[in-house]
Each structure stands twice: as C-alpha cells, then as structure tokens.
N, CA and C of each residue as an Amber inpcrd file, in Angstrom:
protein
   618
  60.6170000 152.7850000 131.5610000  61.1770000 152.4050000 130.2560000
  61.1900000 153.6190000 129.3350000  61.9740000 154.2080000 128.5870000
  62.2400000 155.1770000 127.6310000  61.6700000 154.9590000 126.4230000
  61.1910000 155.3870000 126.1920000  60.2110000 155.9650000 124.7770000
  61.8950000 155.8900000 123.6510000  61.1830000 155.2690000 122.5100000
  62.6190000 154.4440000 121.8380000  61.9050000 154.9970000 120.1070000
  62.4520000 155.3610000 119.0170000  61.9180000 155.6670000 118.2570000
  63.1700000 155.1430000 117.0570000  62.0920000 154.0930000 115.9980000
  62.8710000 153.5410000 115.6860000  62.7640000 154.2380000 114.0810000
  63.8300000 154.5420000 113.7880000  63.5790000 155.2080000 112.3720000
  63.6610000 154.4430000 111.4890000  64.2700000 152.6910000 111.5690000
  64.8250000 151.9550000 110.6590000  63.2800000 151.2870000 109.4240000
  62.3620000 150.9820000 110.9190000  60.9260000 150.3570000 110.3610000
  59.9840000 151.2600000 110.9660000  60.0420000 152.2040000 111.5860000
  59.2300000 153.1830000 111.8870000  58.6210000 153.2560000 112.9570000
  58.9920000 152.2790000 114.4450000  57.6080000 151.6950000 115.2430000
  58.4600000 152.8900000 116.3090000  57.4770000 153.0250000 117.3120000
  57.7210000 153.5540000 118.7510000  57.5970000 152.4400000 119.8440000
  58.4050000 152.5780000 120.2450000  58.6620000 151.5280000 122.0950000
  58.4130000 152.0440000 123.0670000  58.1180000 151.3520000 123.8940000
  58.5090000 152.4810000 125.4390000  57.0660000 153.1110000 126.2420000
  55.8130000 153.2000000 124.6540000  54.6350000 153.9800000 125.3710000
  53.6720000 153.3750000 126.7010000  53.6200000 153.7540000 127.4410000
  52.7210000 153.0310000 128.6380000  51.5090000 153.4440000 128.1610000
  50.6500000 152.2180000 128.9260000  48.8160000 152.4460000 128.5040000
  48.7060000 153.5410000 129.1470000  47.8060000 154.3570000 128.4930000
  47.2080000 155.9520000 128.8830000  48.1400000 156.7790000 128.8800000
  49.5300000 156.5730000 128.0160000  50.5220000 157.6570000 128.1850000
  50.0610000 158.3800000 126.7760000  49.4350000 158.0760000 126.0540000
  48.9110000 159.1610000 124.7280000  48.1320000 160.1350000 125.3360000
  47.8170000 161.2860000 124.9550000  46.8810000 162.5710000 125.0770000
  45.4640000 162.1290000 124.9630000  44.8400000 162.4090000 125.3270000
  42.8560000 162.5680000 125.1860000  43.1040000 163.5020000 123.6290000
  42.2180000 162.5100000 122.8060000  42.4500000 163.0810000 121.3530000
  43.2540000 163.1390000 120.4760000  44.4810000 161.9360000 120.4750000
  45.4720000 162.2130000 119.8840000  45.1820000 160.7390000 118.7740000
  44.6060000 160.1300000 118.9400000  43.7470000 158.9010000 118.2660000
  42.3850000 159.5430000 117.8480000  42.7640000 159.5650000 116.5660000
  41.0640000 159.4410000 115.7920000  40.5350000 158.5320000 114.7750000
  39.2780000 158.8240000 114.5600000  38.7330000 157.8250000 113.4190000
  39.8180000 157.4200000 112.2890000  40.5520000 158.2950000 111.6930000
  41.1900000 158.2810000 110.7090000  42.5730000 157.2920000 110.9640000
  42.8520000 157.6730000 112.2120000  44.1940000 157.1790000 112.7660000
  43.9880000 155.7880000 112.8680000  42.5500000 155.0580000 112.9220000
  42.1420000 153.5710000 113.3450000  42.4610000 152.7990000 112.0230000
  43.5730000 151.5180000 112.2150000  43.0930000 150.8930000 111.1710000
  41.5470000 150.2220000 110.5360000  41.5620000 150.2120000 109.5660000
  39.9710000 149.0710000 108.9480000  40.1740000 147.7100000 109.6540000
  38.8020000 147.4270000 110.4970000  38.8900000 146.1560000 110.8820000
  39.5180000 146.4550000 112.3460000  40.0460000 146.8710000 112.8130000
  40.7630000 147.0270000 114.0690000  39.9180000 147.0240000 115.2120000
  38.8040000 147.7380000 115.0550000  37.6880000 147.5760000 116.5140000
  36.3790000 146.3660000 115.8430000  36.8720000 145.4000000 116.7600000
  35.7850000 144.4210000 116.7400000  34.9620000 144.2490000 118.3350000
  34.0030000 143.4320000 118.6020000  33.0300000 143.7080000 119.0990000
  33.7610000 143.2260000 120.6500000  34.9070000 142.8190000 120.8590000
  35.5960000 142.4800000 121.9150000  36.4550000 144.2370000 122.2660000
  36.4980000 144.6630000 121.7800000  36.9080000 146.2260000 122.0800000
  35.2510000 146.7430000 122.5080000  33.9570000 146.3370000 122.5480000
  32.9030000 147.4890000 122.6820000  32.9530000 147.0780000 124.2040000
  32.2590000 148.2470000 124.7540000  31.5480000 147.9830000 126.6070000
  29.9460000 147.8190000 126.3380000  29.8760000 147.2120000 126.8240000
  28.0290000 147.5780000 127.1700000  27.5000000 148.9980000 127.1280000
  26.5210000 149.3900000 126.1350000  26.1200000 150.2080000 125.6710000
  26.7040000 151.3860000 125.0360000  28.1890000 151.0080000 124.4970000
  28.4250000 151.6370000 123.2190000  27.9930000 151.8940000 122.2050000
  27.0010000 151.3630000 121.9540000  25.8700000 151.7140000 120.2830000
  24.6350000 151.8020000 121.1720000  24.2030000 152.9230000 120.9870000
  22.9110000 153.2300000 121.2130000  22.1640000 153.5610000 119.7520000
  20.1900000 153.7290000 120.0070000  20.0840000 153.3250000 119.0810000
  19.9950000 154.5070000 117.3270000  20.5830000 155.5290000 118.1780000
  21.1880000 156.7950000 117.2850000  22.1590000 156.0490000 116.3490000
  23.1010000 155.2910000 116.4980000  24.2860000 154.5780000 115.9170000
  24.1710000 153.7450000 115.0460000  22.4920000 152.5160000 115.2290000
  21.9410000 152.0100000 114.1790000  21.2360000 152.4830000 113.1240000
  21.9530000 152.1390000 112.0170000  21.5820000 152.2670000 110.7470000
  19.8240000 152.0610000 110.0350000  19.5210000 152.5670000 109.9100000
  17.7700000 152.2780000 109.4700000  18.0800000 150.6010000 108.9450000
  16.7610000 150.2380000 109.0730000  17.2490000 148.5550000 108.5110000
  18.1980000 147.6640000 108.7410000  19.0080000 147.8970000 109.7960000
  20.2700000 147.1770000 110.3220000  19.7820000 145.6610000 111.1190000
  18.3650000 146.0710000 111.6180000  17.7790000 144.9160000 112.5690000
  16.8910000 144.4840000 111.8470000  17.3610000 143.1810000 111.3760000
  16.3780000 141.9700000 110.8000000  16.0870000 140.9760000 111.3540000
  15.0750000 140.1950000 110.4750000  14.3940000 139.3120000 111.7160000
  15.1410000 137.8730000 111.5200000  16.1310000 137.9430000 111.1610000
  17.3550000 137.0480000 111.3260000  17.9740000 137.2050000 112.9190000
  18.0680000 138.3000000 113.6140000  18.5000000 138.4130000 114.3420000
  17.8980000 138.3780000 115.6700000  16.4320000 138.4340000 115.5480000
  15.8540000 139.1650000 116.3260000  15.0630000 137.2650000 117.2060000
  15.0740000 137.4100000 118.7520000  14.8410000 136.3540000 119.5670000
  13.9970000 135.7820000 119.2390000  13.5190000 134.4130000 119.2090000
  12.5910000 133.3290000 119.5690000  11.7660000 134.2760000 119.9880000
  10.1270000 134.1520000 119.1890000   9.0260000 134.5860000 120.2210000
   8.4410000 136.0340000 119.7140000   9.7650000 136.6770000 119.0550000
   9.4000000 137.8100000 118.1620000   8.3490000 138.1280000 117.2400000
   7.8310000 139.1790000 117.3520000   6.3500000 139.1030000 116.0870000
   7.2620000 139.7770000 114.8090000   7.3140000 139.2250000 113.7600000
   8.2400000 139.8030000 112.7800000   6.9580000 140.8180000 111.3820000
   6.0980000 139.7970000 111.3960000   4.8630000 140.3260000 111.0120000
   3.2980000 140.8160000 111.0490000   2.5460000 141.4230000 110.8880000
   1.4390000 141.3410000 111.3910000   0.1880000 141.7210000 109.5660000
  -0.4720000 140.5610000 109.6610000  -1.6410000 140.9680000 108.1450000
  -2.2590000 140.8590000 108.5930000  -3.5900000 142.0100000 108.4730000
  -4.7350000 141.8720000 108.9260000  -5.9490000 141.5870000 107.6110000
  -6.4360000 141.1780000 107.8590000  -7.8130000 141.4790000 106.6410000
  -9.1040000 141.4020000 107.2420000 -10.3260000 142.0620000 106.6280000
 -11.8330000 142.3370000 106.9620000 -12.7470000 141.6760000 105.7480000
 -13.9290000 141.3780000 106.0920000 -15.0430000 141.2620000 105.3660000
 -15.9970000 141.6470000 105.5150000 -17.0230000 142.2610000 104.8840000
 -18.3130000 142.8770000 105.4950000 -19.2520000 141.6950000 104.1050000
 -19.1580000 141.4540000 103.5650000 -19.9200000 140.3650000 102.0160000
 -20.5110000 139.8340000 102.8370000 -21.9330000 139.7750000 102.9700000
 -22.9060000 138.8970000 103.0720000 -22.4300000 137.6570000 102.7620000
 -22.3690000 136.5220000 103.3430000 -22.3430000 135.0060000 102.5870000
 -23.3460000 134.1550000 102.7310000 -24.6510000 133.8970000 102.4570000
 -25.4560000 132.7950000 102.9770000 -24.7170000 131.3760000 102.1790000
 -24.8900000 130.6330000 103.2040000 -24.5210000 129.1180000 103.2210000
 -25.9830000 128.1990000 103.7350000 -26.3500000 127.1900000 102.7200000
 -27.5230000 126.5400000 103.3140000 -27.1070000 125.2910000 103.1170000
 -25.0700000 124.9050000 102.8540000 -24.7040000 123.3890000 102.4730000
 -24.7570000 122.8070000 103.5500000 -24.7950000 121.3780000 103.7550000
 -24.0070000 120.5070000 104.8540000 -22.5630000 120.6050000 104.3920000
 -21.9180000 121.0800000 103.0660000 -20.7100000 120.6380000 103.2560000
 -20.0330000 122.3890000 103.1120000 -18.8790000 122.4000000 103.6260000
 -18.1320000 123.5330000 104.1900000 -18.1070000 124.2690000 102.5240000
 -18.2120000 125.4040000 103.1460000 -18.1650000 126.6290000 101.7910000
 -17.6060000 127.8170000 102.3440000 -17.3820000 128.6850000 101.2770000
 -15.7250000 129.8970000 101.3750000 -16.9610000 130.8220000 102.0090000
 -16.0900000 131.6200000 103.6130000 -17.6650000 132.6110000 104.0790000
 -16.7360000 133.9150000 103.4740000 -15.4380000 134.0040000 102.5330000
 -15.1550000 135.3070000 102.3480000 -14.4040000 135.9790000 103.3780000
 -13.8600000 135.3700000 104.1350000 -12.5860000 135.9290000 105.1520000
 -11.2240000 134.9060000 104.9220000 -10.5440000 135.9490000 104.2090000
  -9.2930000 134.8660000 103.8780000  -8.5080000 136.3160000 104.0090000
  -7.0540000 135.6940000 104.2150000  -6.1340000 136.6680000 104.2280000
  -4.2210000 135.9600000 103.7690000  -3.2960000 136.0590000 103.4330000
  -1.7770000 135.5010000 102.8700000  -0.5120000 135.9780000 103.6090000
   0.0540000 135.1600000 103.8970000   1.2770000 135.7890000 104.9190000
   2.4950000 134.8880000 104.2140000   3.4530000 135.2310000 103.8470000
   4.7060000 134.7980000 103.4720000   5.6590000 134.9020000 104.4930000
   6.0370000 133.1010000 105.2320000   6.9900000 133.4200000 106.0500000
   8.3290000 133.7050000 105.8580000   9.2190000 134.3080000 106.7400000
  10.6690000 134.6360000 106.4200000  11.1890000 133.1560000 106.5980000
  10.9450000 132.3350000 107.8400000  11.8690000 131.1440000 107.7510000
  10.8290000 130.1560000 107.8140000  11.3360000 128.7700000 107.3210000
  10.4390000 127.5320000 107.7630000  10.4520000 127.5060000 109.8200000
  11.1730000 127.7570000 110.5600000  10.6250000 127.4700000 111.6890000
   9.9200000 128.7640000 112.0900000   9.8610000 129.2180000 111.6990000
   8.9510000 130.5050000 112.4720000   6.9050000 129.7630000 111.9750000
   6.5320000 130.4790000 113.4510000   5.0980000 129.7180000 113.4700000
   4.3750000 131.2600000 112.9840000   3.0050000 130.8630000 112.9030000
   2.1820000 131.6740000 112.2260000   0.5780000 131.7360000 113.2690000
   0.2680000 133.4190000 114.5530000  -0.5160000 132.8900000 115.0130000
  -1.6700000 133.6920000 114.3460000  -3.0770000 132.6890000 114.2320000
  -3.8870000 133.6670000 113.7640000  -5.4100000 133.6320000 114.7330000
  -5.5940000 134.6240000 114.3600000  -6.8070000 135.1880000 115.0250000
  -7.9370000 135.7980000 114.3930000  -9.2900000 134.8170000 114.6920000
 -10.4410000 134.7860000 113.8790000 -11.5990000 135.8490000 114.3630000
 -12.4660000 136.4020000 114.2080000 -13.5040000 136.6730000 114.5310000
 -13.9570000 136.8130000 113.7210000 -15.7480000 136.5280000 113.9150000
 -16.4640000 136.1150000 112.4050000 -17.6200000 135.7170000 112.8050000
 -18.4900000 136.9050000 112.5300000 -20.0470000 137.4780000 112.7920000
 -21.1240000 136.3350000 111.8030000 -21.8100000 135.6010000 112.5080000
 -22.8270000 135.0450000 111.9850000 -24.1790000 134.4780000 112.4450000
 -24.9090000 134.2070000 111.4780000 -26.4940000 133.9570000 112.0360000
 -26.9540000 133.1480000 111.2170000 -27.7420000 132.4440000 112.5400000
 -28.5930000 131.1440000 111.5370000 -30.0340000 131.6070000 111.8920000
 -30.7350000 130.5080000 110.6940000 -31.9820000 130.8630000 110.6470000
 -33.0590000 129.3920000 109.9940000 -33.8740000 129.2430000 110.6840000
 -34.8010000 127.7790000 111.0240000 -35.8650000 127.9890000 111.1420000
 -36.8980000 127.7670000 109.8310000 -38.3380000 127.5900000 109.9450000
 -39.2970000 126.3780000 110.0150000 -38.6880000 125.5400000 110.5830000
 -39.3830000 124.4950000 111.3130000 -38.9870000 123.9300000 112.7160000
 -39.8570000 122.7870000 113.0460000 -39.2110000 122.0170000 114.1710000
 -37.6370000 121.2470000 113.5660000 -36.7910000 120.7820000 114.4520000
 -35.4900000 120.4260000 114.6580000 -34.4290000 121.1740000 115.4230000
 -33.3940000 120.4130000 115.1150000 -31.7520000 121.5290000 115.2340000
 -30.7880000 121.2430000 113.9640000 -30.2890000 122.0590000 114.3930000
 -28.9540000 121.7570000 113.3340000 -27.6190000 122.9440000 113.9950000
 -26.3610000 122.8970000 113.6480000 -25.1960000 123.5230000 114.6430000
 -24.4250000 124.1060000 112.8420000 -24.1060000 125.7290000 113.3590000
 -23.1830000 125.7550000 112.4260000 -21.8470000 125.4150000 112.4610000
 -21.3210000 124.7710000 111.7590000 -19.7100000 124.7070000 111.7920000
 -18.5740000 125.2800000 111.0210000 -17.6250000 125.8230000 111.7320000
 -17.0040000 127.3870000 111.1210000 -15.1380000 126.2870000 111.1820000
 -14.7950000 126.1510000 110.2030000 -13.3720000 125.8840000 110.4250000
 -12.6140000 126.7650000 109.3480000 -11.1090000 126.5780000 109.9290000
  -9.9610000 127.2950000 109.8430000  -8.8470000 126.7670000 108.9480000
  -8.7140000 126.9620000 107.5180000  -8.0020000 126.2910000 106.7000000
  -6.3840000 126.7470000 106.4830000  -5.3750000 126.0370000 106.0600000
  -4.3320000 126.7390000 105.8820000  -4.3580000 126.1270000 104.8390000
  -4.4750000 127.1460000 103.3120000  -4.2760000 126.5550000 102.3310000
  -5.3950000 125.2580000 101.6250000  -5.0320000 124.5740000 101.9560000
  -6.1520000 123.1240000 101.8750000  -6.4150000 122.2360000 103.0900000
  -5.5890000 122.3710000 103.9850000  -5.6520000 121.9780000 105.0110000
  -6.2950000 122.5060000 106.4370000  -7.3180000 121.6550000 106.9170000
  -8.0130000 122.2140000 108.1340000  -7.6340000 121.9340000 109.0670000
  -7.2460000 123.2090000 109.8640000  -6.3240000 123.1850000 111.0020000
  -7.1650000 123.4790000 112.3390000  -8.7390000 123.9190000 112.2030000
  -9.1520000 124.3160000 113.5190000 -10.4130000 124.3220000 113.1540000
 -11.7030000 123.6630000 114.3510000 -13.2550000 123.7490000 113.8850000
 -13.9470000 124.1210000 114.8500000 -14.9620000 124.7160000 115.0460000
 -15.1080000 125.3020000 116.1210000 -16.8920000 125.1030000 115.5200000
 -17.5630000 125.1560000 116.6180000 -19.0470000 125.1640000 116.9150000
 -19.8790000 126.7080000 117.0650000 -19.6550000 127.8850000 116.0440000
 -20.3960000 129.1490000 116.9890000 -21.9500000 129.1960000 117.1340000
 -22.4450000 127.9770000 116.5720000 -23.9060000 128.1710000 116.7130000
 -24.5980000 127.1900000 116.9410000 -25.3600000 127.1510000 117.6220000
 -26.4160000 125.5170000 117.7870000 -27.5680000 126.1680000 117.8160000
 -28.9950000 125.3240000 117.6160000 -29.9730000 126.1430000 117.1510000
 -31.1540000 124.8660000 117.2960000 -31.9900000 125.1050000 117.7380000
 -33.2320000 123.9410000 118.0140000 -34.2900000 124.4470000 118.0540000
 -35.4600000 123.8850000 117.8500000 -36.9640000 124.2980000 117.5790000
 -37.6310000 122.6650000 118.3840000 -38.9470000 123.3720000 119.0540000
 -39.8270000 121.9770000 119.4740000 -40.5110000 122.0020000 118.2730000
 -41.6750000 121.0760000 118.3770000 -42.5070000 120.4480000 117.6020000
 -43.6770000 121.4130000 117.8160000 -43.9220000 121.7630000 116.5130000
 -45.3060000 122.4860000 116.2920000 -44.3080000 124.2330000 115.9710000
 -43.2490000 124.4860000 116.1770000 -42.9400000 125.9350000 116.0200000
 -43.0590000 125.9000000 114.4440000 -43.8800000 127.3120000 114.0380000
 -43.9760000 127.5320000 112.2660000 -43.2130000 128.6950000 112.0070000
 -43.0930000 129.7060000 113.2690000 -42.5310000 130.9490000 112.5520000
 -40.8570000 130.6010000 112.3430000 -40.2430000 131.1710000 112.0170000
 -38.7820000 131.6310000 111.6580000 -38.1380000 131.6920000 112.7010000
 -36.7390000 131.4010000 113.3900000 -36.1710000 131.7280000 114.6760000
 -34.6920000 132.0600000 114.4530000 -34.6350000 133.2040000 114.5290000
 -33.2380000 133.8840000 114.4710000 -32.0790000 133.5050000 115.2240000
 -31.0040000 133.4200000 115.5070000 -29.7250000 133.5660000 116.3360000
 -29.0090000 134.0900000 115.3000000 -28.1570000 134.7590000 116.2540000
 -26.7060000 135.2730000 115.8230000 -25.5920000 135.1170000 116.8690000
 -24.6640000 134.6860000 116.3290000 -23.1470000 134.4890000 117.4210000
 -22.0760000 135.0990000 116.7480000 -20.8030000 134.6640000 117.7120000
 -19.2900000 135.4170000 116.8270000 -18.8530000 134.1240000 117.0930000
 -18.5300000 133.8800000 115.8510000 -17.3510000 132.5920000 115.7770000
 -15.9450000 133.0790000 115.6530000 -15.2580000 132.9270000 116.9260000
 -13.6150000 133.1940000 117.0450000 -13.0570000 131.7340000 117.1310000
 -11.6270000 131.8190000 116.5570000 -10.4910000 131.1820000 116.7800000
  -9.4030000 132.0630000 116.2870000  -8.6230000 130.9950000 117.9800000
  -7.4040000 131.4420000 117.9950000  -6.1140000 129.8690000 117.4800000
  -4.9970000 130.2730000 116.7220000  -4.5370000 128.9830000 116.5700000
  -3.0690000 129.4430000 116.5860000  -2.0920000 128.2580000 116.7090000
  -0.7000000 128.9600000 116.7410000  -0.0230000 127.8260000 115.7390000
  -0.0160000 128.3840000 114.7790000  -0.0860000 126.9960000 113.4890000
   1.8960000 127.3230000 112.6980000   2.3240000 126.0540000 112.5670000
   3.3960000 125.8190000 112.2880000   3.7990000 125.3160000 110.7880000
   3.1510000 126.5380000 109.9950000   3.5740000 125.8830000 108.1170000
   4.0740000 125.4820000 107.2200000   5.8800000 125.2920000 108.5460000
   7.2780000 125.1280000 108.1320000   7.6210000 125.5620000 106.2560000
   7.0940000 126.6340000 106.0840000   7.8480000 126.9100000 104.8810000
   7.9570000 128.6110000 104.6190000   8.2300000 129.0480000 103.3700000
   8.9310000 130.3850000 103.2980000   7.9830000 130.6440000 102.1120000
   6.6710000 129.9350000 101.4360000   6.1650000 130.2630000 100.3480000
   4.7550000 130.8790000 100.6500000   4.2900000 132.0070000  99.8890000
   3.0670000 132.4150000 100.4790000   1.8770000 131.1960000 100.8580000
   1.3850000 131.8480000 101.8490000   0.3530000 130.6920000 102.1330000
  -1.0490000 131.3620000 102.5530000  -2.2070000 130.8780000 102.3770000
  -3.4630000 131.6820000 102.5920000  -4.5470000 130.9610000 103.9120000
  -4.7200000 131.6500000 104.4450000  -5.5450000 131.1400000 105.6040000
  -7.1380000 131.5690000 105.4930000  -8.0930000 131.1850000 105.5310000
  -9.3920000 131.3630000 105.3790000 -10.1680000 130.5090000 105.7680000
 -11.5590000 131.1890000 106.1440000 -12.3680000 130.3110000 106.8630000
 -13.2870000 129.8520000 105.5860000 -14.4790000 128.4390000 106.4700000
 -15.8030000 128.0410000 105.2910000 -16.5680000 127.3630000 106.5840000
 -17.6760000 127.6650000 106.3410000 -18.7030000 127.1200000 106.9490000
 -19.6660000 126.1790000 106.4690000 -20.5340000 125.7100000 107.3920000
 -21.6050000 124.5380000 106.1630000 -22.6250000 124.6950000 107.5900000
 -23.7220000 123.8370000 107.4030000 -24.6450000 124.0070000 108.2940000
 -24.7410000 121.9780000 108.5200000 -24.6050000 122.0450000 109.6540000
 -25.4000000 120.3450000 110.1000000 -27.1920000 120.3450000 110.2610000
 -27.5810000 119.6630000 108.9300000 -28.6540000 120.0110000 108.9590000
 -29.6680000 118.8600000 109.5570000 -30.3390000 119.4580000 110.7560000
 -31.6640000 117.9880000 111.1190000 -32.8400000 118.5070000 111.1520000
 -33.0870000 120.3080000 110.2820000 -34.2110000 120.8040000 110.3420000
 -34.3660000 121.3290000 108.8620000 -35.5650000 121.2540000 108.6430000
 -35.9960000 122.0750000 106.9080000 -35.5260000 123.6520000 107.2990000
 -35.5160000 123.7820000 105.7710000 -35.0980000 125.2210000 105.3740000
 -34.2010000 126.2810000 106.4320000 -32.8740000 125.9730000 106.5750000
 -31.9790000 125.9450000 107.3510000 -31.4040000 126.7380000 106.6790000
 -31.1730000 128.2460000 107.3500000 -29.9160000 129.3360000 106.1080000
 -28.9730000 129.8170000 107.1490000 -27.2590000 129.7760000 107.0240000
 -26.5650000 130.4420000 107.8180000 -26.1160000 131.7530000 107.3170000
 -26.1190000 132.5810000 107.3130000 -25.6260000 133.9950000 106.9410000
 -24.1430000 133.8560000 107.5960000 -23.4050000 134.4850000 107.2200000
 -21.8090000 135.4560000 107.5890000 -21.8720000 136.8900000 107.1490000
 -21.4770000 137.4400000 107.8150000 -21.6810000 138.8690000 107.9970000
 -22.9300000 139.2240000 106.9960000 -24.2380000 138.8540000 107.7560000
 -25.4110000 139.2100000 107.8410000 -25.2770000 140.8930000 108.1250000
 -26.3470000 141.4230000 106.7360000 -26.6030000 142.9720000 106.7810000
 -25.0090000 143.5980000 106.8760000 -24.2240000 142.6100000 106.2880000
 -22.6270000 143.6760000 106.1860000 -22.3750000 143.8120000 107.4480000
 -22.2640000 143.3430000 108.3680000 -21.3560000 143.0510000 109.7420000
 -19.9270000 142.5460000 109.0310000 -19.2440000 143.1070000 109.9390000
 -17.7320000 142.7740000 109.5870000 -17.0520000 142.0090000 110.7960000
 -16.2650000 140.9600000 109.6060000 -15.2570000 139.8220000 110.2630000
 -14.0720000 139.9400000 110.1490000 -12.9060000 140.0870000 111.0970000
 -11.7620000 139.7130000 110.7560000 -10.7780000 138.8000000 111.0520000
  -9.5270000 138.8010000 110.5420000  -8.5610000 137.7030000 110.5590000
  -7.4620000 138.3520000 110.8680000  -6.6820000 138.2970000 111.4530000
  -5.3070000 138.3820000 111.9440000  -4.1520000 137.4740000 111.7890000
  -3.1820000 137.5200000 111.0490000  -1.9680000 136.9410000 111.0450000
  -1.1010000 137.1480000 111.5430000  -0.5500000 136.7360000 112.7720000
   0.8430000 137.5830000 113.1920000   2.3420000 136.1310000 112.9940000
   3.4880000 136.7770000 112.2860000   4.5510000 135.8240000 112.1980000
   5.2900000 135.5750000 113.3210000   5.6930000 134.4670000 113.8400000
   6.1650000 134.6490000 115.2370000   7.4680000 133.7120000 114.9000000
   8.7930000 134.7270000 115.3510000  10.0800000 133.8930000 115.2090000
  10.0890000 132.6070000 116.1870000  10.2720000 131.6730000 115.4060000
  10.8690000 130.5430000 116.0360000  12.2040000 130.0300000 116.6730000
C-alpha cells in the first residue's frame, strides 16, 4: 500500500507497523493520556520510575504490615488490689481503614511477693481502650502452713492478640493487673527494680 499524504486534514496513510525509524517517536511526540496501562509489558516500571510516596497502603495486599508502634516501661508499679490497675505499659495506634486488624504484642516483667501461708495468681489483661480483649495468668504463687518468711517469684507475662477495632480513630492499648488474693500481705510489682516491658502494635491490612 503507498504511503498517501493528505494535505487537506493533515493525516498520513499507507504506514505499516514498524515502518517508522527507532527514535522517530518521542516523549514530546506522545499525546497526554495516550499510554495507559494496556500499552505497559511486565516490568516496564521498575522501582527507579516510582515516585517517593507513590505506594500507599490503599494499595498495598491483604496481610500487609502498614504500621509498626512500639512503646517501653521501666516504672516500678506495685499493685496489692484484687481489682485490675494501670501497670504503666500503654501505647496508641491510629488505623488507616476500619477493616484493617491491629496485632499486638505484650511482654511484661513481673513479681509477686507473699508473707504468709496461702496462694493467690496474678492476673495481667489486655485492654483496647475500655475494653478487655485478652487475660492471661503469669503468676501463681502458694505457701504451706507454718511458712513466716517472705517468698519471691518473678515471671514474664506475654500476650499475643490479633484484635479487630473496625475504626480509623486513635485508639490506646494497655495493660492492668490486680492480684487474686487467698493470702495476707500479698504485693505484685511490674517492672520490679526498673526491668523493662514492652508493647508492640503492628497495623495489618485487611
């Protein structure tokens, strides 16, 4: 077919695919809008090509960690309640979407202490906000009959939880402890002598 050049509206006829030169098309020559993502091949943008900040966690798969807050405590806390009290490990994570889950991860140094006969168990739970989402047992503790001196333990109270807060407004996670008491003068310490506890938040796309 003959190459046809129309002067009336300006178009050319006739060109066969690959009959242009290597280089005779450039950036400039492209209309706006003209290459959409049905013109790319597989691995045309490498990651030289992305823009700083181009990948958000809008985009990014199910399962993704989008965030990570950590926080520490070393504060002494003695607790001698039966009922749950703040041991000073709290930490705030603001999610990007309501379905994205929130996993967190506890560790959290403590010791009880019992100068008579009995038992009693510390109990360490996991709040979101006002709500208790996880309780865990790190200490149990017993004396026979006739013991007078003092009897130490120390444990690590961990939890792990994969908690679902469905919302986008900051939210605070922190632990409280209390002591179940069936023995006199019963004291639980948290980070006893400044031992340090921490908390982990990681955001996980949904």
């Amino acid at each position: 077919m003959a190459i046809v050049i129309n002067a009336n509206d300006g178009t050319i006829s006739g060109v066969a695919v690959g009959g242009l030169p290597d280089g005779i098309v450039d950036a400039g020559t492209l209309a706006t809008n003209s290459v959409d993502s049905a013109e790319l091949i597989d691995g045309s943008i490498d990651t030289a090509h992305i823009a700083t900040d181009q990948i958000t966690s809008a985009i990014l798969p199910a399962g993704s960690i989008l965030q990570v807050v950590t926080a520490t405590t070393s504060s002494n806390t003695q607790i001698t309640s039966t009922t749950y009290t703040d041991t000073s490990l709290t930490a705030n994570i603001t999610p990007s979407s309501t379905s994205n889950k929130v996993l967190v991860l506890v560790s959290q140094n403590v010791q009880g202490q019992m100068s008579s006969n009995g038992e009693y168990t510390v109990r360490l739970q996991l709040l979101r906000d006002a709500t208790s989402i996880q309780i865990v047992i790190p200490l149990s503790l017993s004396a026979g009959v006739g013991v007078s001196s003092t009897i130490t333990m120390r444990s690590m109270g961990t939890m792990v939880q994969l908690d679902s807060p469905s919302t986008t407004s900051e939210i605070t996670y922190k632990t409280q402890g209390k002591v179940t008491d069936l023995a006199d003068s019963v004291t639980c310490r948290f980070q006893e002598g400044t031992t340090e506890s921490s908390i982990v938040l990681m955001e996980i796309a949904g």
